[in-house]
N, CA, C and O of each residue as an XYZ file, in Angstrom:
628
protein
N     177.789    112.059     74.988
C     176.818    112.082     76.076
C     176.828    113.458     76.731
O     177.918    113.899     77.094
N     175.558    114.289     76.947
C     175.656    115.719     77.578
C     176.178    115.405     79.312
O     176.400    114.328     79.866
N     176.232    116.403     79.691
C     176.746    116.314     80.788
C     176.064    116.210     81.791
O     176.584    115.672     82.768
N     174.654    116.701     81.875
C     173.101    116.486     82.346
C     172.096    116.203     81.652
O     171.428    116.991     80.984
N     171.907    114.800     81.808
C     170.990    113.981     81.267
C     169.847    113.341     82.271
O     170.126    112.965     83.409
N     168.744    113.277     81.796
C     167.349    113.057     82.312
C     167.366    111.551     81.901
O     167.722    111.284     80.753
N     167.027    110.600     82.708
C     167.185    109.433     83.216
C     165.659    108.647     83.212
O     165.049    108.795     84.271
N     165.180    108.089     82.497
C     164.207    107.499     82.367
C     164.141    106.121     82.384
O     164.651    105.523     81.436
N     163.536    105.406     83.402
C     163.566    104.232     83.446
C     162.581    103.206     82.799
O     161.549    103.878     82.809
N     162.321    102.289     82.373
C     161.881    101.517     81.665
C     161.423    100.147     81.817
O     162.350     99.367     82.035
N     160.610     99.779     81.781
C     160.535     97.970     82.005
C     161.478     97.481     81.103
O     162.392     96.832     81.612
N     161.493     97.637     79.814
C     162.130     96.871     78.521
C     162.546     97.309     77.510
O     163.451     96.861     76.806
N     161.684     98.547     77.315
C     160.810     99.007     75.767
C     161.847    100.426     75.258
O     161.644    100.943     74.160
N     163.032    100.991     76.268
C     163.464    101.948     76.396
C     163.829    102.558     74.493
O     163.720    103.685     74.011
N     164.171    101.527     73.991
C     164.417    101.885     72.237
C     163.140    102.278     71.824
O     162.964    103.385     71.315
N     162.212    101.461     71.998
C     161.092    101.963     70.865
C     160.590    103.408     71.644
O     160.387    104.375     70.909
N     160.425    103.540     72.860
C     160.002    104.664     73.131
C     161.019    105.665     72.840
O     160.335    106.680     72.712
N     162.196    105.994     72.662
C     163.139    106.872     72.320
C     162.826    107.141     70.395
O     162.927    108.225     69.820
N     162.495    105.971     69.835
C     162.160    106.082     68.549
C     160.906    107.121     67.936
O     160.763    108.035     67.124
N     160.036    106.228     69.017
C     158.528    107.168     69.016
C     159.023    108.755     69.216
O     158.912    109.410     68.180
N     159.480    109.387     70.214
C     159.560    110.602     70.367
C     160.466    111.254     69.670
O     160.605    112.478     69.668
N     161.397    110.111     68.784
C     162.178    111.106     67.539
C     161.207    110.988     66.650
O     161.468    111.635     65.636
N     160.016    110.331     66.600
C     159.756    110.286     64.974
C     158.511    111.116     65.408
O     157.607    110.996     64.581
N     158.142    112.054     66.633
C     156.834    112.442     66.835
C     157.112    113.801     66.705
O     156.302    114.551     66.159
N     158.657    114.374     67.352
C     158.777    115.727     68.220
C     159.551    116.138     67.391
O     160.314    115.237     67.040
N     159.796    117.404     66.723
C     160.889    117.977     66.723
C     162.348    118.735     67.226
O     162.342    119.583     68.118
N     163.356    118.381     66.655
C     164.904    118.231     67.371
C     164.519    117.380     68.600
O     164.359    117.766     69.758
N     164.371    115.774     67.943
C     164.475    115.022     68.561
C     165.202    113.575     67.562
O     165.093    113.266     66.376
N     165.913    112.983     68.677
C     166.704    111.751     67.610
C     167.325    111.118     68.441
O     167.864    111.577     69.449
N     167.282    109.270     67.843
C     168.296    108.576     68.342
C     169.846    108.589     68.451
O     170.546    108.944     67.503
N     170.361    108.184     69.662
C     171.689    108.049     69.697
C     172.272    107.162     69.818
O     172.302    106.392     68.858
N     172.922    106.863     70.873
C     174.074    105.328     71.577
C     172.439    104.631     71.655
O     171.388    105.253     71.812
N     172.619    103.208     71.495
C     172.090    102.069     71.764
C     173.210    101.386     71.973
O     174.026    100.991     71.140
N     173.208    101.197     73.840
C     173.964    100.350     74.527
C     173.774     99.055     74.822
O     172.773     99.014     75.538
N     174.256     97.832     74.630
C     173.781     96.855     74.938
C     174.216     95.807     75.909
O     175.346     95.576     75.479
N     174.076     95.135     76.791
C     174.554     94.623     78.232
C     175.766     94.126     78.109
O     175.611     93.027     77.576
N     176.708     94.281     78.269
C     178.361     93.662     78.332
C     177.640     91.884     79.176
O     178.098     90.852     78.686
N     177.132     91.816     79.744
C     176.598     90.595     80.691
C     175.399     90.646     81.086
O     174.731     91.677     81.165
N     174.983     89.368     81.406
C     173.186     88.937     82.549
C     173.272     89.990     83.071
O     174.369     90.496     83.307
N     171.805     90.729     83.457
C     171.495     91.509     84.671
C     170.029     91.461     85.136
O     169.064     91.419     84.372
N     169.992     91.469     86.088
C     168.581     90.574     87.139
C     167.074     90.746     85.902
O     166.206     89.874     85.927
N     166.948     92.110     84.774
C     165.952     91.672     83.858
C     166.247     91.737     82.760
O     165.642     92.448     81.957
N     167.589     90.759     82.367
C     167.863     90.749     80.732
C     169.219     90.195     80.519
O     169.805     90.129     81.600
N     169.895     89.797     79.589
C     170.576     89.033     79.022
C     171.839     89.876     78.671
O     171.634     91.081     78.818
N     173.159     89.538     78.224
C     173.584     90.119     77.623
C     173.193     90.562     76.166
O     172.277     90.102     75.486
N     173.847     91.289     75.922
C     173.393     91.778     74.386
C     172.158     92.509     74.099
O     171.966     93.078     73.025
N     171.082     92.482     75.343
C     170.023     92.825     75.083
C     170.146     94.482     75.581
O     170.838     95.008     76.453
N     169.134     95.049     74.602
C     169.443     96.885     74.999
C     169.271     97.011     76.830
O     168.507     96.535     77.671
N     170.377     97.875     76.831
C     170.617     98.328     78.408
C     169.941     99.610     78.336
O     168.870     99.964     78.829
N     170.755    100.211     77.646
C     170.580    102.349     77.453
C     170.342    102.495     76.229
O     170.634    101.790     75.263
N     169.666    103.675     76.335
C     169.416    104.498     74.411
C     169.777    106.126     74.805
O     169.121    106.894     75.509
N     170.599    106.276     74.345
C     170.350    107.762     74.425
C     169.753    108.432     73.442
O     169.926    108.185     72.249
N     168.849    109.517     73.997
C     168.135    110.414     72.590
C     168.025    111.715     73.150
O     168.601    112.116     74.161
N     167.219    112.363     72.394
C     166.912    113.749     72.598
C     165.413    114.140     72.414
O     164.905    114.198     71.294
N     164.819    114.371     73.410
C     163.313    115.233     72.921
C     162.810    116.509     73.317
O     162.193    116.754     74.354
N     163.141    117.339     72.359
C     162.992    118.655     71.494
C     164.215    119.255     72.369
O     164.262    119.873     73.432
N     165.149    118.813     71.481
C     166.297    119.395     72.255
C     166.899    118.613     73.731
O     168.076    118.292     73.888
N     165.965    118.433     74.587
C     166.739    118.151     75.725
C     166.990    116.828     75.766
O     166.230    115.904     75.476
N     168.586    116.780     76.309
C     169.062    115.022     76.230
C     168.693    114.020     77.653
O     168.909    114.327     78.825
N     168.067    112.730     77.125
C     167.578    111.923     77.936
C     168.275    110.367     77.406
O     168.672    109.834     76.370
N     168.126    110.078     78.825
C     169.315    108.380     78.796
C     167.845    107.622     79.287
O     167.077    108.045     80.150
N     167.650    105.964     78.199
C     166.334    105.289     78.641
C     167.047    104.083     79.242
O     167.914    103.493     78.597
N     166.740    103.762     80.302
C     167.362    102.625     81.139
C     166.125    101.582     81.045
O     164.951    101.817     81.329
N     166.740    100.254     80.531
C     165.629     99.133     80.383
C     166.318     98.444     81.661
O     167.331     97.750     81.740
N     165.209     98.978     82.840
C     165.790     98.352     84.288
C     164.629     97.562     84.838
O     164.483     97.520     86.059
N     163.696     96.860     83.945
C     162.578     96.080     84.466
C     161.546     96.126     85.589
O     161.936     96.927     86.438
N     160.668     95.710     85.838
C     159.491     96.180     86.418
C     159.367     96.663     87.557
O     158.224     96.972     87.894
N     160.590     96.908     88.605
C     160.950     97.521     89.622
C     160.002     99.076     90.073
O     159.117     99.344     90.886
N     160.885     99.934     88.892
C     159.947    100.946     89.294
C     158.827    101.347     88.007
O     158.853    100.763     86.924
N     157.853    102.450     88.345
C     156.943    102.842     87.117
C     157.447    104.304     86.820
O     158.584    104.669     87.120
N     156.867    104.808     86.437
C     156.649    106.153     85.733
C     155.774    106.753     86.639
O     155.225    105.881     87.313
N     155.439    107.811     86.916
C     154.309    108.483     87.637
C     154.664    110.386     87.161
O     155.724    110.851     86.740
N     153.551    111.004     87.393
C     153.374    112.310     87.064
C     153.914    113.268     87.711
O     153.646    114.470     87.717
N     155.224    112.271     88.633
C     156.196    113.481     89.409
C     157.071    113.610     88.271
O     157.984    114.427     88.393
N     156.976    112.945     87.144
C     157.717    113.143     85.826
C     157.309    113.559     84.896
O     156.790    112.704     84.179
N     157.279    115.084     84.325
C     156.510    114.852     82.560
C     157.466    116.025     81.712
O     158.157    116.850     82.311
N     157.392    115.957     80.530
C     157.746    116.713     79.653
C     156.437    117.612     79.371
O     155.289    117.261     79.097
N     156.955    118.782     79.518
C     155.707    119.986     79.125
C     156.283    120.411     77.394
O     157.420    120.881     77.407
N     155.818    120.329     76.367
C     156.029    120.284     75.195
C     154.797    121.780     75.009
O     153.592    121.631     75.210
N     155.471    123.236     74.571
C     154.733    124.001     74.242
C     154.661    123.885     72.558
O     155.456    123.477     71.711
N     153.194    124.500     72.507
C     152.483    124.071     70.868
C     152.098    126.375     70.771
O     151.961    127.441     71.370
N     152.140    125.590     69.428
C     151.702    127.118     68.851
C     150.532    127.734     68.593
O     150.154    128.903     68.515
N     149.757    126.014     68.410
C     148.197    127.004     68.168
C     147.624    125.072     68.063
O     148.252    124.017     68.158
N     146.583    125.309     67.896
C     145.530    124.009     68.042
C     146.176    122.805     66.922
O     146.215    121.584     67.075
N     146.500    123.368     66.139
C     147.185    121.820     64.966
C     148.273    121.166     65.513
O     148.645    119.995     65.435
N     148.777    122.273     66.161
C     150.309    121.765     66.698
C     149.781    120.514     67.903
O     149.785    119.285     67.827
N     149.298    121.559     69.122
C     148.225    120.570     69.781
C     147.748    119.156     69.653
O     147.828    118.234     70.464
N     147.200    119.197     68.370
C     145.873    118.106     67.996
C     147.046    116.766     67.716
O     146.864    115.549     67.737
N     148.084    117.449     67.497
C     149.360    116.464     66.342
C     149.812    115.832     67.550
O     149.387    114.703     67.794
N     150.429    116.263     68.163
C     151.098    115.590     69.482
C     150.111    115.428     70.127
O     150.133    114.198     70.163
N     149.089    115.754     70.774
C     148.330    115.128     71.700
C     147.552    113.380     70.935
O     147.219    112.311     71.447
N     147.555    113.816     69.819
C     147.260    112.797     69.026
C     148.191    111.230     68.698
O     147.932    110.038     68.528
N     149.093    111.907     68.733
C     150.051    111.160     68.447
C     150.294    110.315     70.256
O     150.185    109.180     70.718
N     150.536    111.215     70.593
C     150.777    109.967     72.006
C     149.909    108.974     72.296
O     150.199    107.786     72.432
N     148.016    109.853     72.461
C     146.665    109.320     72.582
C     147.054    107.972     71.986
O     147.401    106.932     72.545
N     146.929    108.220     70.933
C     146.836    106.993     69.860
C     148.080    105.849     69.847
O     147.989    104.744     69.311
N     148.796    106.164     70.278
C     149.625    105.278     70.346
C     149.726    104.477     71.342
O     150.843    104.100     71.695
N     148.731    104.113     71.911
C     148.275    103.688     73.146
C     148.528    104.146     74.498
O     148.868    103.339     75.362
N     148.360    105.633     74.796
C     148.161    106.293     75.683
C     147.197    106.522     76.228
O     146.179    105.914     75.896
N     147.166    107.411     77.186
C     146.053    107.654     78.001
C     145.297    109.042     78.121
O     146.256    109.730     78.474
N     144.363    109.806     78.073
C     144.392    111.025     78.432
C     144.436    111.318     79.944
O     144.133    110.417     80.726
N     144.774    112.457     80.366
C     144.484    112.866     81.479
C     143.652    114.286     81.186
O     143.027    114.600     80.173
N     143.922    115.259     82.793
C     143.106    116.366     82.553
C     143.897    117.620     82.372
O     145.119    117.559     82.506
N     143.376    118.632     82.111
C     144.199    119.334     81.746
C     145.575    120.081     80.481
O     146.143    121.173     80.448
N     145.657    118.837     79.600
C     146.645    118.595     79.028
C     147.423    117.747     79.089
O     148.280    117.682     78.208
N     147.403    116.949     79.981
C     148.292    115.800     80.340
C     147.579    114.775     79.997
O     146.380    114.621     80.229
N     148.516    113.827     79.264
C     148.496    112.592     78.762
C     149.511    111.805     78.986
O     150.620    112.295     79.198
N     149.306    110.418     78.978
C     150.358    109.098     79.183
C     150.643    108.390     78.102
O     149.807    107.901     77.343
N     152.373    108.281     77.954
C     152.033    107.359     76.481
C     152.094    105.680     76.791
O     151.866    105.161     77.884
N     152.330    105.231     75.986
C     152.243    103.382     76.195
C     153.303    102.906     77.226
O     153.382    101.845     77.846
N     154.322    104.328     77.222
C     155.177    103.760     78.415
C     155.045    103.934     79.742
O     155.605    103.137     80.494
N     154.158    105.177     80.343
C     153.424    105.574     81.310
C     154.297    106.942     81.215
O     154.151    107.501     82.302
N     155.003    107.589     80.517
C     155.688    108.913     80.916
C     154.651    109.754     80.502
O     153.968    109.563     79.496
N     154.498    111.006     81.552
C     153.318    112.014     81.442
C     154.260    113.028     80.447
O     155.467    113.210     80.289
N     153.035    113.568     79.881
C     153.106    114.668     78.872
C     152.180    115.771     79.128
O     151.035    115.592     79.543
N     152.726    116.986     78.859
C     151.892    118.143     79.661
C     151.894    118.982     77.687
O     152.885    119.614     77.321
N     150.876    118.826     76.899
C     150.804    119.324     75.670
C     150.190    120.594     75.558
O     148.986    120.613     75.300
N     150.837    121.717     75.715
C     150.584    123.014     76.245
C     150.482    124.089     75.796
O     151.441    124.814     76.057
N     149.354    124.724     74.942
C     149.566    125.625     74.259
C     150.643    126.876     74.403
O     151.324    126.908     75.428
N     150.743    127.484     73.813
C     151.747    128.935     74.623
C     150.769    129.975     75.025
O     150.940    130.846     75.879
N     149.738    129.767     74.303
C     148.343    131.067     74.901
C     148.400    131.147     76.552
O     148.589    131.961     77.456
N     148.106    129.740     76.328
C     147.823    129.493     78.089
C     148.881    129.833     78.873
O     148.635    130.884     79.466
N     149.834    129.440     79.099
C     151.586    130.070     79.735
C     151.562    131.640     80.022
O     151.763    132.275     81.058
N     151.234    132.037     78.695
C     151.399    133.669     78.556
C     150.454    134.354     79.490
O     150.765    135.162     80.365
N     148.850    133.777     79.086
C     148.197    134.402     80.252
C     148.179    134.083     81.455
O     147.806    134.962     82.232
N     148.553    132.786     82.004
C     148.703    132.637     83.295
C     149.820    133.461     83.665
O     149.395    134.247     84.512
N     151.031    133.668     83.448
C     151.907    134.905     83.365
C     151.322    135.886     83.610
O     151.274    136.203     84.799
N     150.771    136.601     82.787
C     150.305    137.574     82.987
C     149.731    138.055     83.817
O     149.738    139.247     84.125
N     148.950    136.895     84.463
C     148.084    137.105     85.562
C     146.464    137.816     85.352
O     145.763    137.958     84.350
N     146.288    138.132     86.635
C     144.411    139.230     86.579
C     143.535    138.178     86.328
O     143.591    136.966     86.538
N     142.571    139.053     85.742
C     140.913    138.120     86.238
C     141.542    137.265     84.148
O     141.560    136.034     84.158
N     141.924    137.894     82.811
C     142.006    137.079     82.160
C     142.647    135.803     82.513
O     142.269    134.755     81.991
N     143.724    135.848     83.487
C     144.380    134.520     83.673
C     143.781    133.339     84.450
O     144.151    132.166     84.397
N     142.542    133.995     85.360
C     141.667    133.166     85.866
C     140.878    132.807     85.205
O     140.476    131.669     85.448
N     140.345    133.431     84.234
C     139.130    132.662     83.312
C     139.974    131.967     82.701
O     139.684    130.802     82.975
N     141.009    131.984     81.912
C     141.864    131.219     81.211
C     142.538    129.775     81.827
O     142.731    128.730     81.205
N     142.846    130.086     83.341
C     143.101    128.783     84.557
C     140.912    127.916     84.782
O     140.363    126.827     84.948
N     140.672    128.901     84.669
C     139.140    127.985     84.796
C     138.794    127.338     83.550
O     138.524    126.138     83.607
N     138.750    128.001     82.302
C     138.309    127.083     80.973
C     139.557    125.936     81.063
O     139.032    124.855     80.796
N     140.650    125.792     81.269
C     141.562    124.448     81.528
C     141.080    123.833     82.072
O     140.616    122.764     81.676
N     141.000    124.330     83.324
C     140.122    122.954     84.390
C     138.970    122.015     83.718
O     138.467    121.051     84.293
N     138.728    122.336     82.767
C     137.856    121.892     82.600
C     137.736    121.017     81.436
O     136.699    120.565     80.950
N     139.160    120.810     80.988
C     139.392    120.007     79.477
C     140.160    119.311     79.683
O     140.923    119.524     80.626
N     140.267    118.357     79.012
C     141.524    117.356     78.766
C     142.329    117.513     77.766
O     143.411    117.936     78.174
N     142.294    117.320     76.268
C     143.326    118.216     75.182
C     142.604    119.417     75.545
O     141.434    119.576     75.895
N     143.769    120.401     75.351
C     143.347    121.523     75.909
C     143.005    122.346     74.090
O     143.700    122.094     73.106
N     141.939    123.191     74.092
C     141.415    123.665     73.400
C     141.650    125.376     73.578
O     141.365    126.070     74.554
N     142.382    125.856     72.048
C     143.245    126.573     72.472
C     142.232    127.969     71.748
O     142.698    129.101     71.877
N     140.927    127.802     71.041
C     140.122    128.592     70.553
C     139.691    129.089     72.067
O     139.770    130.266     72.422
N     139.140    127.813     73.057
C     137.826    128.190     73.989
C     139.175    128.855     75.181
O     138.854    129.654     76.060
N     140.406    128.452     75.041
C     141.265    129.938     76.410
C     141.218    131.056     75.519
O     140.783    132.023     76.144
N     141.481    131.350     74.307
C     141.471    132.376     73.366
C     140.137    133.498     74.428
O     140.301    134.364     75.287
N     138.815    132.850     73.744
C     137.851    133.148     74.009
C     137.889    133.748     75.786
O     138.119    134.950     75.914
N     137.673    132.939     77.048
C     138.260    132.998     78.058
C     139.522    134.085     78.132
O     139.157    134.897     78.983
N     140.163    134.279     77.893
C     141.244    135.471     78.080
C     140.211    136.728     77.834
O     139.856    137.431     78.780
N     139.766    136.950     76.518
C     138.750    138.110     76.485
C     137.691    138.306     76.757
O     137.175    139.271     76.194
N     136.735    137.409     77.859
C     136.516    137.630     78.352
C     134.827    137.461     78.102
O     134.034    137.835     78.966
């Protein structure tokens, strides 16, 4: 177990969603599947408690702690992509898996955890700053998968 771990809570589902994001992301994978020593107010013994995994590298613990709390967009993984396939793959992959889109780049997957699917174009020029980083912050505003030809375009202007 790392020594700082990101804590994700869960209605139930905490395995399959740890599965999904090893089998979506790279340097990502299952670990401990813990299972209840005893009853606890939403589940049985024996039934999965914790999963530990990893997505793209960073280690996360999934707590199946029942309908108490949700997910919301004070939480997301920003996953940078290299160019539009990379993009299309993961934004796709969550979409479809019964997610949600949002704007900007952000999407929800079936578990409600936000995803920020982010080209690196975009990063760099907002970095950079000046009037390219504003046309580049304005063509975003204005998409949901973010389209990494039309900031291309937008940066020059």
């Amino acid at each position: 177990m790392a020594r700082n771990t990101i804590c994700l809570w869960y209605e139930s589902d905490a395995e399959n969603a740890a599965r999904f994001y090893a089998q979506t992301f790279p340097d990502s994978a299952v670990g401990a599947v813990i299972r209840a020593p005893g009853d606890f107010p939403d589940g049985r013994e024996g039934d999965v408690l914790v999963v530990e995994f990893t997505v793209v590298g960073v280690a996360c613990m999934g707590i199946n702690g029942g309908p108490q709390f949700k997910q919301d967009e004070a939480f997301s993984f920003q996953i940078a992509t290299e160019d539009q396939a990379e993009t299309d793959r993961y934004w796709n992959a969550i979409v479809g898996n019964g997610g949600k889109e949002s704007e900007c780049g952000w999407c929800k997957d079936r578990w409600g955890v936000s995803w920020q699917i982010t080209p690196r174009i975009l990063m760099e020029a907002l970095a950079a700053g000046g009037a390219p980083a504003k046309r580049a912050f304005d063509a975003m505003m204005t998409m949901r998968k973010l389209d990494v030809a039309r900031i291309e375009a937008a940066i020059r202007g």
